[in-house]
KELO-206750 format. One record per atom (N, C-alpha, C, O): residue in one letter; x, y, z; chain; residue number from 1. Coordinates in steps of 0.2 Angstrom, whole numbers, padded with zeros to 4 digits. Atoms other than C-alpha are relative to their C-alpha. Layout:
BEGIN
+--------+-------+-------+-------+--------+-----+
| residu |     x |     y |     z | chaine | num |
+--------+-------+-------+-------+--------+-----+
|      a |     X |     Y |     Z |      A | NUM |
...
+--------+-------+-------+-------+--------+-----+
END
This chain:
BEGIN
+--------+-------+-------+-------+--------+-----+
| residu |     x |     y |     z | chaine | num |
+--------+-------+-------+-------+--------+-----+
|      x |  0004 | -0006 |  0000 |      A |   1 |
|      x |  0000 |  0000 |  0000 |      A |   1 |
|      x |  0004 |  0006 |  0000 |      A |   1 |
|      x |  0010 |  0007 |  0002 |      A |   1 |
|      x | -0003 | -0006 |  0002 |      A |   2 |
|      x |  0004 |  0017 | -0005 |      A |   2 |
|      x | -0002 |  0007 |  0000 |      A |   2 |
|      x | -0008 |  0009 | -0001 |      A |   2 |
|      x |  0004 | -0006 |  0004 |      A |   3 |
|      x |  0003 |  0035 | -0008 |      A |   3 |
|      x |  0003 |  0004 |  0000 |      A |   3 |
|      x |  0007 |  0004 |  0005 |      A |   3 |
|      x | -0002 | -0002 |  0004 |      A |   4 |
|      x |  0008 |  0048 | -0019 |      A |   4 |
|      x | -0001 |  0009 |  0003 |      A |   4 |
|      x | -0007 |  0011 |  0001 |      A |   4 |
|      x |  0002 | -0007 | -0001 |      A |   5 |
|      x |  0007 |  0067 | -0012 |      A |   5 |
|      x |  0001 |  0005 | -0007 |      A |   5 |
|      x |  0002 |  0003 | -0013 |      A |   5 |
|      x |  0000 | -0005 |  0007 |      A |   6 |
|      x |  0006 |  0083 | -0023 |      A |   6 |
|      x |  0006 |  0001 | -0005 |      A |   6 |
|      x |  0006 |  0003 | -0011 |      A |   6 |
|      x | -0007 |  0000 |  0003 |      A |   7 |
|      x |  0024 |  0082 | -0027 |      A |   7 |
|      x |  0002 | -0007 | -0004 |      A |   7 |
|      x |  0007 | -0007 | -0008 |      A |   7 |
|      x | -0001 |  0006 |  0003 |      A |   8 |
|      x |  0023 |  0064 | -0034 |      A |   8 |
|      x |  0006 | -0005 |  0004 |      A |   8 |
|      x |  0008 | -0011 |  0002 |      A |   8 |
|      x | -0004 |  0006 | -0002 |      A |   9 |
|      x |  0035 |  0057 | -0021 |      A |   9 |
|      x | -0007 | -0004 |  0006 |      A |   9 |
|      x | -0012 | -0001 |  0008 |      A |   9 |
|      x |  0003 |  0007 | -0002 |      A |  10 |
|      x |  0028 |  0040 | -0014 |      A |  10 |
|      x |  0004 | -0001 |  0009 |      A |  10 |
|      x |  0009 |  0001 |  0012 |      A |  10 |
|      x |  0000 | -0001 | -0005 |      A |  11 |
|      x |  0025 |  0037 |  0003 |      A |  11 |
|      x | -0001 | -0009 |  0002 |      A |  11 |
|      x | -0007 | -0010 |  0001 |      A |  11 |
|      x |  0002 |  0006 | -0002 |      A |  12 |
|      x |  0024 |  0017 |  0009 |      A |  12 |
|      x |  0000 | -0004 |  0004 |      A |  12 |
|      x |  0005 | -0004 |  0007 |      A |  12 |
|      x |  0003 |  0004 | -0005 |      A |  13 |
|      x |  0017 |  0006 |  0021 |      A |  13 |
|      x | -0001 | -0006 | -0001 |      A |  13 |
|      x | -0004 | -0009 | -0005 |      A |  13 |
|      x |  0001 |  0007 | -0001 |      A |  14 |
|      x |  0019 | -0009 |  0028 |      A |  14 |
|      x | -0006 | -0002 |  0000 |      A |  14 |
|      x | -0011 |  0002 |  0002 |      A |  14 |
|      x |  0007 |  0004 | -0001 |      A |  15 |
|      x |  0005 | -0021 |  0028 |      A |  15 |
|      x |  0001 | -0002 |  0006 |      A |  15 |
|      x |  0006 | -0002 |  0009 |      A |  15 |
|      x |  0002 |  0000 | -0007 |      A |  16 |
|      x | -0001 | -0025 |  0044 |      A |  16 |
|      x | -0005 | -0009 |  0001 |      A |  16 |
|      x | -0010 | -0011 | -0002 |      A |  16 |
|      x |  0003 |  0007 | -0002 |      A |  17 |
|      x | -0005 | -0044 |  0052 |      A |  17 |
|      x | -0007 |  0002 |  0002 |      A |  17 |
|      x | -0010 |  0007 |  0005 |      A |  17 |
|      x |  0008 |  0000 | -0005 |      A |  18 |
|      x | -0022 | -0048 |  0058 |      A |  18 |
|      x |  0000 |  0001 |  0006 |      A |  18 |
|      x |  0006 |  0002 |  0007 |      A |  18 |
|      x | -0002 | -0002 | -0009 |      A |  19 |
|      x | -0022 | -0044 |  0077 |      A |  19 |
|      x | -0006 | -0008 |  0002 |      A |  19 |
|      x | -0010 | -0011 |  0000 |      A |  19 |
|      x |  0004 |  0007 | -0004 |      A |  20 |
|      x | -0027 | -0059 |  0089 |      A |  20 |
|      x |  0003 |  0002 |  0006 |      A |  20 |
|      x |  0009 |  0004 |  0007 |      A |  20 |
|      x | -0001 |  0002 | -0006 |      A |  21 |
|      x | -0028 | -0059 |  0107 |      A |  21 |
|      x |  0004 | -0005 |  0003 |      A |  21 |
|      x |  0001 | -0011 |  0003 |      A |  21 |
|      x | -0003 |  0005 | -0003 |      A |  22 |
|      x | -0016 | -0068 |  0117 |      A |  22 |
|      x | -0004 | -0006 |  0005 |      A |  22 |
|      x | -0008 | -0003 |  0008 |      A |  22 |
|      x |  0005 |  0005 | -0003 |      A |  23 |
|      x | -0025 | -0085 |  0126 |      A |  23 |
|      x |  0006 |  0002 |  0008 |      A |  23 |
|      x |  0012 |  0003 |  0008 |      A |  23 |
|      x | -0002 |  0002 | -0007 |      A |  24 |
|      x | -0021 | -0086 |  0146 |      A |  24 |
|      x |  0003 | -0006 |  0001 |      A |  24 |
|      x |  0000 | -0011 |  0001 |      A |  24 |
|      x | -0005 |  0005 |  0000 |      A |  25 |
|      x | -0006 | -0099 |  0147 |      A |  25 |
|      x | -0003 | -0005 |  0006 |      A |  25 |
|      x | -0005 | -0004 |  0012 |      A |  25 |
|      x |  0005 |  0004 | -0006 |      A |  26 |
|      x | -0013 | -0115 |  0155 |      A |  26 |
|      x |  0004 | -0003 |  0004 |      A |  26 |
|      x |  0010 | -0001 |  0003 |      A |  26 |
|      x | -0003 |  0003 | -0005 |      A |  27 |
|      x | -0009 | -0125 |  0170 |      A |  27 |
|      x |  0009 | -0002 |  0001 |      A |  27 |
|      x |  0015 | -0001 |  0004 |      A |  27 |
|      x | -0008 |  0007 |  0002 |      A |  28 |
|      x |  0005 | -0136 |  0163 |      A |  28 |
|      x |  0004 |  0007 | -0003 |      A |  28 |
|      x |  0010 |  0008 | -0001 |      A |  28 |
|      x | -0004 | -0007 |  0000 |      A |  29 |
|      x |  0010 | -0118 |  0156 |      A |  29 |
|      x |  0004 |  0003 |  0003 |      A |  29 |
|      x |  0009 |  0006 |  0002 |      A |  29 |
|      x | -0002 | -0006 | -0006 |      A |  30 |
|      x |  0013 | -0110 |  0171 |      A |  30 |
|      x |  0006 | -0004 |  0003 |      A |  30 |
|      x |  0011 | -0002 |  0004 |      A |  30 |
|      x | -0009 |  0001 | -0002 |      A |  31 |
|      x |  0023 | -0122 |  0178 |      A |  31 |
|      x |  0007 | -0001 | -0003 |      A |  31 |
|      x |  0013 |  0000 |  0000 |      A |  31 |
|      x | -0007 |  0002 |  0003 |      A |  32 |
|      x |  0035 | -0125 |  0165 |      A |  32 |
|      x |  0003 |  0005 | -0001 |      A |  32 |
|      x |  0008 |  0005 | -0003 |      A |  32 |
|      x | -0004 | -0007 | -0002 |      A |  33 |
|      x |  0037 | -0105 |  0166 |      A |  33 |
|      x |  0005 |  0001 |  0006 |      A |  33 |
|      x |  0010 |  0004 |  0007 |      A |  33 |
|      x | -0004 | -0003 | -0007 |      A |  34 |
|      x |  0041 | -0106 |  0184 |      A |  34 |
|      x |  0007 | -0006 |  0000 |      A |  34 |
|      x |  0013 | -0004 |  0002 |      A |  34 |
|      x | -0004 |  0004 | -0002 |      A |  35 |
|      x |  0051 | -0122 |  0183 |      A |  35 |
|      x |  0007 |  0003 | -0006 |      A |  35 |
|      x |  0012 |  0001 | -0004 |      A |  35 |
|      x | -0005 | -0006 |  0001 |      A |  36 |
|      x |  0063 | -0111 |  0169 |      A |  36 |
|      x |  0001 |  0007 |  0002 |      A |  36 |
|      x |  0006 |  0009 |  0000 |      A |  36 |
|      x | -0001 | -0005 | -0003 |      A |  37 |
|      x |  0062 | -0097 |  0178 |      A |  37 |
|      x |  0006 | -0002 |  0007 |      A |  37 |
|      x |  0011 |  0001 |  0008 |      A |  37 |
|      x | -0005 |  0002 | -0003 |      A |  38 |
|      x |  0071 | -0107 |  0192 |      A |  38 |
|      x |  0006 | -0003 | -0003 |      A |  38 |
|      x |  0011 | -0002 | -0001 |      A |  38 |
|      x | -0007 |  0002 |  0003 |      A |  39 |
|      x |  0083 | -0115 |  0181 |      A |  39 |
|      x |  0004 |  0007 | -0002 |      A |  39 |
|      x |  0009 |  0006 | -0004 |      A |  39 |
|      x | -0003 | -0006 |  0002 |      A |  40 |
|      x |  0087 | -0096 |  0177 |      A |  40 |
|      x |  0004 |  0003 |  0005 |      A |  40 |
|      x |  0010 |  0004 |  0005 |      A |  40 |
|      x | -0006 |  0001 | -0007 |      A |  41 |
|      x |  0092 | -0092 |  0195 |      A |  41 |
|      x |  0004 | -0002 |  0001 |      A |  41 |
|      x |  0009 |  0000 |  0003 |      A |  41 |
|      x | -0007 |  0007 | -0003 |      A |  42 |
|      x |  0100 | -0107 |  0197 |      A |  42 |
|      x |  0006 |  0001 | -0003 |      A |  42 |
|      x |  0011 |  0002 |  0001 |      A |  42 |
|      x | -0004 | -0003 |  0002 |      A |  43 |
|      x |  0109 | -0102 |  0185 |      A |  43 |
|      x |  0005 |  0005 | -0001 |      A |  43 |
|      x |  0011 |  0004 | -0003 |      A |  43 |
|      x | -0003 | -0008 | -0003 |      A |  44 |
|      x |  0115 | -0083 |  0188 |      A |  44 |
|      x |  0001 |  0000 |  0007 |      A |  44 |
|      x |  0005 |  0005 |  0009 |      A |  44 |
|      x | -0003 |  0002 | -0007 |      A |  45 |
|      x |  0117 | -0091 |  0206 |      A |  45 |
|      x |  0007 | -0002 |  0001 |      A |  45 |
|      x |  0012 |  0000 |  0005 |      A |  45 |
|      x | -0006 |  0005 |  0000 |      A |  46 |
|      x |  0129 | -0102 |  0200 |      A |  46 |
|      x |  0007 |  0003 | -0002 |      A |  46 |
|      x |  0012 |  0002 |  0001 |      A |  46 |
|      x | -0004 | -0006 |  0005 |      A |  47 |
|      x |  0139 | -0088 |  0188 |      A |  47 |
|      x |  0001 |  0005 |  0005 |      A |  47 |
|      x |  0007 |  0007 |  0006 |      A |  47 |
|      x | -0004 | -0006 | -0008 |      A |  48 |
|      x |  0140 | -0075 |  0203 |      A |  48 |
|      x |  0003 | -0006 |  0005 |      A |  48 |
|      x |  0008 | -0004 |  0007 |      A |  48 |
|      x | -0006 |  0000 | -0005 |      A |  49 |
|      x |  0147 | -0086 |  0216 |      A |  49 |
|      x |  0006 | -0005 | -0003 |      A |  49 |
|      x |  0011 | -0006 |  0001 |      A |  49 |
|      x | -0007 |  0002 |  0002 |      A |  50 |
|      x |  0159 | -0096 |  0203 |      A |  50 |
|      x |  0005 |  0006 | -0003 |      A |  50 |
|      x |  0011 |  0004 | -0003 |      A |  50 |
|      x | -0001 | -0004 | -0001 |      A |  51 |
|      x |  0164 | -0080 |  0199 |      A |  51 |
|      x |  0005 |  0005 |  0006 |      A |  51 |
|      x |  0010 |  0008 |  0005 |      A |  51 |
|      x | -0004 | -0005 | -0007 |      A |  52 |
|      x |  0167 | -0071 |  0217 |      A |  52 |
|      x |  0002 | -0008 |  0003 |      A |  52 |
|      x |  0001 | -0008 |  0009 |      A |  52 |
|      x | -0005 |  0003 | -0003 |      A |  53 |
|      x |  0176 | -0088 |  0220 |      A |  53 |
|      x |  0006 |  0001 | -0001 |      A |  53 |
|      x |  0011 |  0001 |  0003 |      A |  53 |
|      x | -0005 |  0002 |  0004 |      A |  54 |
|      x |  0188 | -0088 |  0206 |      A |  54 |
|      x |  0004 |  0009 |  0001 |      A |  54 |
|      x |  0010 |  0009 | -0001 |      A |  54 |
|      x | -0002 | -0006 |  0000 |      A |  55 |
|      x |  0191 | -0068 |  0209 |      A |  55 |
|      x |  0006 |  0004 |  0009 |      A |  55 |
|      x |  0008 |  0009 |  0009 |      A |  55 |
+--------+-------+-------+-------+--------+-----+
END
């Protein structure tokens, strides 16, 4: 899609997705958010005190 003002230069636009609402992430969702979330800890745990060991 496009358009042309009085000077003849061209102005262009991206085309645009459908929109859809996001669904509420289910049960088994939620856990496998938190139990990555824990392994992200765990891991930024592990990286700061091997870290201020080796320092």
């Amino acid at each position: 899609m496009y358009t042309t003002n009085e000077e003849g230069i061209l102005n262009n636009y991206a085309t645009e997705p459908a929109m859809y609402y996001a669904e509420y992430p289910s049960v088994e969702q939620q856990r496998q958010y938190a139990f990555q979330g824990a392994v992200a800890v765990l891991f930024v745990a592990v990286t700061f005190l091997m870290a201020l060991a080796v320092s």
